[in-house]
N, C-alpha and C positions, 0 to 999 in steps of 0.2 A: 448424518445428524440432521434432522430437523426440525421448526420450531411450532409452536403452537400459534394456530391462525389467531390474526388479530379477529374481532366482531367481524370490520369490515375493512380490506386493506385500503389503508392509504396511501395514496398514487404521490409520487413526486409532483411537486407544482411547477411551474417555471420558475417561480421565484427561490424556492429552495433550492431548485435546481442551480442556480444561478450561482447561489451560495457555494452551495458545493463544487463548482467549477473553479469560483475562483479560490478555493480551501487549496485544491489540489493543482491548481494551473502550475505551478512553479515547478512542479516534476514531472510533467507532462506535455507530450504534444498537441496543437490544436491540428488535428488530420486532414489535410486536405481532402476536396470533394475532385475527382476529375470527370470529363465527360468522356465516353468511349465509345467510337466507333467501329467497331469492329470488321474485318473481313469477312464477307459473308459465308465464304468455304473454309472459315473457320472457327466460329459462332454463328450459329443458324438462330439469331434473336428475333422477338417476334414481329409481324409487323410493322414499321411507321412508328415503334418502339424509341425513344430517345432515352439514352442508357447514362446513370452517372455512378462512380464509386465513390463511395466514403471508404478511404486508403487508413483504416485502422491499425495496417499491418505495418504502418511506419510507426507506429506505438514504440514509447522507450524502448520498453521489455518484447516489442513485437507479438504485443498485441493487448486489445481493449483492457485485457482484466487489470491492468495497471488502474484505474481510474477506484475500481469498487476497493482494491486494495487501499489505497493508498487514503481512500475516505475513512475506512475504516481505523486506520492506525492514527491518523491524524485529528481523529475525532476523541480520542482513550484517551486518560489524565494518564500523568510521568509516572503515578504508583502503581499501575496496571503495566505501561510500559518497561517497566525496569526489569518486569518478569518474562519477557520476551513473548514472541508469538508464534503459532500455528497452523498449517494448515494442511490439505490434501487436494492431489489436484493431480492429471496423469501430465502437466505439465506446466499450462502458461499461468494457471494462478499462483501454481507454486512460485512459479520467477518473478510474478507482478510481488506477491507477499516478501520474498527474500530482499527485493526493490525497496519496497515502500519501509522493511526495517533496519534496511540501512540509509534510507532519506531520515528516518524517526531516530536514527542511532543507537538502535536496540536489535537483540539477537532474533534469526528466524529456525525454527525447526520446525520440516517441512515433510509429509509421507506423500512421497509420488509412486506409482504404478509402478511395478517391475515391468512392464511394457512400455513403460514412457520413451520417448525419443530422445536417443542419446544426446542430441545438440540441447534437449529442453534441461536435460539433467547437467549438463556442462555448463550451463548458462544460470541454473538456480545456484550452482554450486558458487559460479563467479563473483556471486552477487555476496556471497559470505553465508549461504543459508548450511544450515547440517540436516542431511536428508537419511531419512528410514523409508522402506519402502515395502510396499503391501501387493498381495498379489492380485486381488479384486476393487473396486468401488466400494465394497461391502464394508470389507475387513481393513480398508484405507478411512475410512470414517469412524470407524471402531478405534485404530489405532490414535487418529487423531484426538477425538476426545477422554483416550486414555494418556496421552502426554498433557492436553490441558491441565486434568485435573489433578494429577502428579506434581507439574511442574507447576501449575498455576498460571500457564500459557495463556493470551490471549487466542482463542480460537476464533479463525477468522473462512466463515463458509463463503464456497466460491459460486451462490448464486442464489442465497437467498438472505433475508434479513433487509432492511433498512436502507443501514449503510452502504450495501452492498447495491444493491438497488438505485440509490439515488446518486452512486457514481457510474453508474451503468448509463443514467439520465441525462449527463452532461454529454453520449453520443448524440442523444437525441436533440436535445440542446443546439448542438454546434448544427446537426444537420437542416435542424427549422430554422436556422439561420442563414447557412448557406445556400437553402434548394427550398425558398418559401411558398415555390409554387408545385412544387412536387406532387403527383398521383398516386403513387403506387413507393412502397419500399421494403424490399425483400433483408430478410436475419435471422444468420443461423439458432437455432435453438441446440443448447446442451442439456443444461437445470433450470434454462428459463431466465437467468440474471438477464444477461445483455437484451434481450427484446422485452422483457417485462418495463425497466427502463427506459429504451429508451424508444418506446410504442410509446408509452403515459405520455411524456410531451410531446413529440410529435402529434398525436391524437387530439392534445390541448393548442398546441400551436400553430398545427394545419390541419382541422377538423377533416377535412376531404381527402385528406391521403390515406388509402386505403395501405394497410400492414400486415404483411404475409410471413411467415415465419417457414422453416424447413429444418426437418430431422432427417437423417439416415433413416433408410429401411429396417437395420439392425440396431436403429440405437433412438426408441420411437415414444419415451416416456410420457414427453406433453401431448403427444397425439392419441394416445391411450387415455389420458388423462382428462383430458376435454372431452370423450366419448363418453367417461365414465361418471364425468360430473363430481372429481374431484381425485387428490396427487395419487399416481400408482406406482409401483416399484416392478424395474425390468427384473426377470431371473437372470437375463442372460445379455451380454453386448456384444454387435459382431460388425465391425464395422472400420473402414480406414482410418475414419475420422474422428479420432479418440479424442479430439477435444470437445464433441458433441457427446461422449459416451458417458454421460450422467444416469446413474442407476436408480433413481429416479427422481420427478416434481415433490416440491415443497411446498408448502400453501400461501405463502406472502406473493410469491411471483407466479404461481399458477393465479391466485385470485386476481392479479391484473391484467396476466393474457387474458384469460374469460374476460375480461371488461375493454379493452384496447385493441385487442388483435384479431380480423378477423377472417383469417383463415390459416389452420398448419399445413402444410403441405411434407411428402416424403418423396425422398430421390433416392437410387439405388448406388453402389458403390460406384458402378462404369460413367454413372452419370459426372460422378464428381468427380474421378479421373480427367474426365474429358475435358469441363469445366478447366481444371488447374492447367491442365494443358493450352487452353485457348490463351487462358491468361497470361502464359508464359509468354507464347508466339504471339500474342497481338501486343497485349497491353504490356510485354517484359516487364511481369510481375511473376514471383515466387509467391503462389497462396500455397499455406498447407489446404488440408482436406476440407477441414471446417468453411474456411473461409472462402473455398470454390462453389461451395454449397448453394448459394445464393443464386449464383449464374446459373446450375444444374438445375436449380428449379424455377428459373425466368425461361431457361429454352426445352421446357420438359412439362410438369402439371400448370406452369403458371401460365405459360405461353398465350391461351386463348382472354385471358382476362387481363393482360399485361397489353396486347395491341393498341398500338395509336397512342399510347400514355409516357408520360414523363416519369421513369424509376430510377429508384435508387439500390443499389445494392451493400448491404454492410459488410466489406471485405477483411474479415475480425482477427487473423492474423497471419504468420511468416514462420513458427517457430518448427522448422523442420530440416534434416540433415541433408547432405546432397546426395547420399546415395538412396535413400527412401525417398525423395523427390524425384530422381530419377528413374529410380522404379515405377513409382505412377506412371510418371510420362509412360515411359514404353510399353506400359501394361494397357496406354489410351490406345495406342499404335490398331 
C-alpha cells in the first residue's frame, strides 16, 4: 500500500519530534550509544575511524519499529481503536504493532511472510497478535488492506506515512543527543521509515553529519529509486536480510531521503554475514542481518569516505533464531 505524495514532504522538526518521543517514552527504550573498538583481524574498519553504536537492538520488541508503531496507535481516537489494528511486515513491525496494541489495549491482526523467522512469528504471537500469512511483499500488502477494510482495521504501514516517520525521528532525536558532535552515520534501509526519520533530525540538529544509508544487493528499492527520480517497485527480493526486503519505496519517505541523505550505498549477502559475525566476537552482540548491514558497508563501499571521522552506526535490530544465527555465522567461516 501506498499513499499519495504530499505537494512537498514535511520533515519531522525537532520540536515535533520531541513530542513524539515523549508520546511514546513510557513504552520504550532510550538505546544506548556505545563506542567500539574493534580487533583489527576481526573488523578491518577504516582508518583513524572512531566507531559508535546506537544499540536499537535492545528495543522492547528488539528492534526500532516499536517507536513508529506505537506513534501511530497512540495518536488514533478510542473509536478507531476499538476496531482493532493491522499490519504486514516479514517480522519486526508485525511484533512492534502486536506491542503497541496491547500497550493501547486493543486487538492486533497482523499478515507476516510465510518466510518470516520463526522466533519473529513466536514473539508477534506472544504479544496476543492473530497472524495470516502471505507468501510475497506483494500479496502481504493486498491481504492487509483487504482485512482493514472488512474489518475496519486500523492499518498501520511499516515505513511510510507520518506517524510512522516521526517515530522513526525520535532515533534521530536520541542520537543528536548523545553523539552532538558526530560526522558520518550509517542505516539500514528497508521501505525507507527508519533513515527517512531519523536523517531529517539529525540533518537539522548536526547540519555536518554526513548520512549514509545501505540496501542489500538483492533487495535495492531506494537505490533504484533515487536513480530514477522517483518510488519503484522490485519484481523480485533475494536477500538474508528480510527485514531490509521492502518491495518497494513510497513517496513521503523517499521524498526525504532525496532531501537528507546523502548517499545509498549496497553491500552483498557475505558482506553482511561477516558483519554479524564481527559483532558477535567483538562487540558480543546478536545483530540479525539488517542490522549488521551498517558495519558491511563502513568496511566495504563506505570505507574510503568514512576515514579519520567520528560514525555512527544504526544497529536496528536482534529479531533472529539461534539456529539461522548460526548459520550466518558458519556460512562467514
Amino acid at each position: 500500500m501506498t499513499e499519495p505524495p504530499p505537494a512537498s514532504p514535511r520533515p519531522p522538526t525537532p520540536a515535533r519530534s520531541r513530542e513524539t518521543l515523549a508520546r511514546v517514552a513510557p513504552w520504550i527504550e532510550r538505546t544506548p550509544v556505545r563506542r567500539w573498538i574493534p580487533d583489527p583481524g576481526i573488523a578491518a574498519l577504516p582508518a583513524g575511524v572512531e566507531l559508535f553504536l546506537k544499540l536499537e537492538l535492545f528495543q522492547r520488541t528488539g528492534s526500532y519499529k516499536v517507536r513508529g508503531a506505537l506513534n501511530n496507535v497512540l495518536r488514533a481516537d478510542a473509536k478507531t481503536l476499538r476496531r482493532g489494528v493491522t499490519a504486514v511486515s516479514a517480522g519486526n513491525h508485525a511484533i512492534s504493532v502486536a506491542y503497541a496494541a496491547r500497550a493501547a489495549g486493543t486487538s492486533a491482526k497482523v499478515v507476516m511472510l510465510s518466510s518470516a523467522n520463526p522466533a519473529r512469528v513466536a514473539r508477534c504471537r506472544n504479544f496476543g497478535a492473530e497472524i495470516e500469512f502471505a507468501d510475497d511483499g506483494a500479496s502481504g500488502f493486498a491481504l492487509m488492506e483487504e482485512i482493514a477494510r472488512e474489518e475496519g482495521r486500523l492499518a498501520l504501514h511499516p515505513f511510510e506515512g507520518e506517524a510512522t516517520v516521526f517515530g522513526t525521528s525520535t532515533v534521530g532525536l536520541e542520537v543528536a543527543g548523545q553523539l552532538p558532535d558526530l560526522e558520518a552515520l550509517v542505516i539500514p534501509i528497508g521501505g525507507g521509515g527508519l533513515i527517512s526519520g531519523t536523517a531529517s533530525i539529525v540533518k537539522q540538529l548536526v547540519p555536518a553529519c554526513r548520512v549514509y544509508g545501505v540496501e542489500p544487493v538483492g533487495a535495492d528499492s531506494m537505490r533504484r529509486s533515487l536513480d530514477a527520480g522517483e518510488p519503484v517497485a522490485l519484481d523480485r527480493i533475494d536477500t538474508i536480510a528480510d527485514s531490509l526486503g521492502a518491495p518497494h519505496a513510497a513517496p513521503y519517505s523517499f521524498g526525504l531521503v532525496q532531501r537528507y541523505v546523502d548517499d545509498v550505498v549496497l553491500v552483498v549477502d557475505d558482506a553482511i554475514r561477516a558483519a554479524m559475525k564481527a559483532l558477535f566476537l567483538d562487540a558480543k552482540l546478536v545483530a540479525e542481518p539488517a542490522s549488521a548491514a551498517p558495519l558491511a558497508a563502513a568496511c566495504g563501499p563506505l570505507r574510503e569516505r568514512l576515514e579519520g571521522r567520528r560514525v555512527g552506526l544504526v544497529l536496528s535490530g536482534s529479531n533472529i533464531d539461534l539456529d539461522t544465527f548460526g548459520k550466518h555465522i558458519r556460512a562467514a567461516d
